[in-house]
Steps between C-alpha positions, in 0.01 A plus 500: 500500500765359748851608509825357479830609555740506188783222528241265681621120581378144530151616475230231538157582397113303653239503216168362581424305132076504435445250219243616223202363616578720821643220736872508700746275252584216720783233462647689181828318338759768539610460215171594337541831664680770283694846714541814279584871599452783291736802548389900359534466127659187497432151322410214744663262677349144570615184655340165621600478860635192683412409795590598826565212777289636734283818645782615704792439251774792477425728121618376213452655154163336276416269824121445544241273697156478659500652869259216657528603885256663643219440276598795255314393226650551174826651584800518342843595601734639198868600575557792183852580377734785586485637165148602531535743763872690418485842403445702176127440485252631741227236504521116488169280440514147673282176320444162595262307248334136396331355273183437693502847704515875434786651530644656849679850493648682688638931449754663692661796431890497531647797684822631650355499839254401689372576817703323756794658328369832573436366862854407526659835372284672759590258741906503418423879509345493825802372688743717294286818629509319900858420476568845363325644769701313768802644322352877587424395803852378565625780377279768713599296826845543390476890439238627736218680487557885350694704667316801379129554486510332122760230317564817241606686826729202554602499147557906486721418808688228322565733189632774774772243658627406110517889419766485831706230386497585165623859583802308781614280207476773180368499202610181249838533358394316202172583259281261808598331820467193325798604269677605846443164666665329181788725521551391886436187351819530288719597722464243761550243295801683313635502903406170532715401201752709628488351842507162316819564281636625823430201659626260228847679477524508922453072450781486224701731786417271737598184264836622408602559902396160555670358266836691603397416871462119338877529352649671799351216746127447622552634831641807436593712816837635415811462396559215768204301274584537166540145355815408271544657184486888644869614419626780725759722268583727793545556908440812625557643136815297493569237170773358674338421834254287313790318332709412817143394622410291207884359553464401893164335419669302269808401752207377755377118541217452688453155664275240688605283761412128499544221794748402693690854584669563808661804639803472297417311179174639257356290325319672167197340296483793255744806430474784168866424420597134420851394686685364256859518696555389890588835655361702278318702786784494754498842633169579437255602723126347580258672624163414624174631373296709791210248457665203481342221658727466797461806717883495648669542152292765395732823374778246613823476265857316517764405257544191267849295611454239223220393255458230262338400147236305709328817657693447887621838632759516776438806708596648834234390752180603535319558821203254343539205228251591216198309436395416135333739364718800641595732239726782453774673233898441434631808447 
């Protein structure tokens, strides 16, 4: 009896059909013909096949013809269905019949595997042992040959070096070293939240100063930097010195010189306190900025002789007649 795997697919069967006077069956109808299978204590299953297109045509289910190539005399090919060969039976028996001819069988045990399965276990086996085999002899290239005259003099050796640093490091604080490790474990990361709390409060430091820095001017260097809005309540621990300091700020116009100045009459384009009277800086005294665009009046001052509600200041003579852009205070 032939075997069959379990589970077996788009099986297709040859029967040679002998009529009953002993002669092939030639040029049968297909349709005439009738495919059964028989499972192990089952009832049977029969169908009248159609016919397949031609000798070569891909399975299909209850497909049947007369194989005419060749000269194979009463041949038949007989494509069977799935069903007969699935598991939870252990033998299957094929039959192809006709009227005019005894009927063709065929008996195959069904079985979990056969023996190209077994061929491919040892196979897959086979190069599982070789490529484990490279792997030891990866590993021996790696390591060496024995130190001492046997690998259990090697291994005695080992066990000699791990007495040694198990004595250097003492015996587990814990009930194991594994219950050590855990506890190391712990506390680095308790540090590490530490370090990290640390960390987030040194960034909310750092955030406040720069926003003071931002409030006391971007640039800060000193008290020569600090933008408007810093009030200064004393002077060498004195509240009064910062008063009469606040005061004199407030008594001094700074100005701008436009065109058409000479050495005796400014002419201003911008200055801090509005005239609003002719001579109301008579007296007064200008004095140029020490970067002032022209390089003679730098540091230079004189006094105001008359000055008017159109920005035109009378003033002794200068050694140079100011440009525009020249600027300076009226104090």
């Amino acid at each position: 009896m032939s075997e069959l795997k379990k589970g077996t697919t788009s099986r297709t069967e040859y029967f040679r059909m002998i009529t009953t006077s002993g002669t092939p069956l030639l040029t049968a109808i297909v349709g005439s013909l009738t495919m059964a299978y028989v499972r192990d204590r089952s009832s049977i299953v029969s169908s009248i096949p159609a016919a397949a297109t031609s000798e070569g045509a891909a399975y299909a289910a209850y497909k049947a013809l007369e194989v005419v190539s060749g000269g194979a005399l009463g041949l038949y090919r007989a494509d069977y269905p799935d069903a007969a060969f699935v598991t939870g039976v252990d033998k299957v028996i094929l039959a192809l019949t006709h009227p005019l001819a005894d009927p063709a069988l065929k008996e195959y045990a069904l079985v979990d595997n056969i023996e190209s399965d077994s061929f491919t276990v040892v196979t897959s086996n086979a190069t599982a042992l070789g490529s484990a085999q490279t792997g030891i002899n990866s590993l021996y290239a790696r390591l060496g040959a024995p130190v001492g005259a046997s690998a259990s003099v090697d291994v005695a050796s080992i066990q000699t070096m791990i007495t040694s640093i198990y004595a250097r490091i003492g015996a587990p604080t814990g009930a194991t070293l594994t219950t050590d490790v855990a506890s190391v474990q712990a506390g680095v990361t308790a540090n590490a939240n530490a370090v990290s709390s640390l960390h987030t409060r040194v960034s909310s430091v750092d955030t406040r100063v720069s926003s003071a820095a931002t409030q006391v001017g971007s640039t800060f260097t000193g008290v020569g930097s600090l933008a408007v809005g810093v009030n200064v309540d004393r002077v060498s621990s004195d509240a009064n010195a910062a008063t009469n300091l606040y005061r004199g700020v407030l008594g001094t116009a700074l100005f701008t010189v436009g065109g058409g100045s000479t050495v005796g009459i400014m002419s201003l384009s911008a200055l801090t306190t509005a005239a609003a009277a002719a001579q109301q800086f008579k007296g007064r005294i200008v004095t140029f900025d020490r970067d002032t665009t022209t390089a003679e009046l730098r540091g230079q001052a004189t006094d105001i002789l008359s000055s008017s509600v159109l920005g035109l200041l009378g003033v002794t003579s200068l050694t140079n007649a100011p440009v525009s852009g020249d600027k300076g205070v009226i104090t």
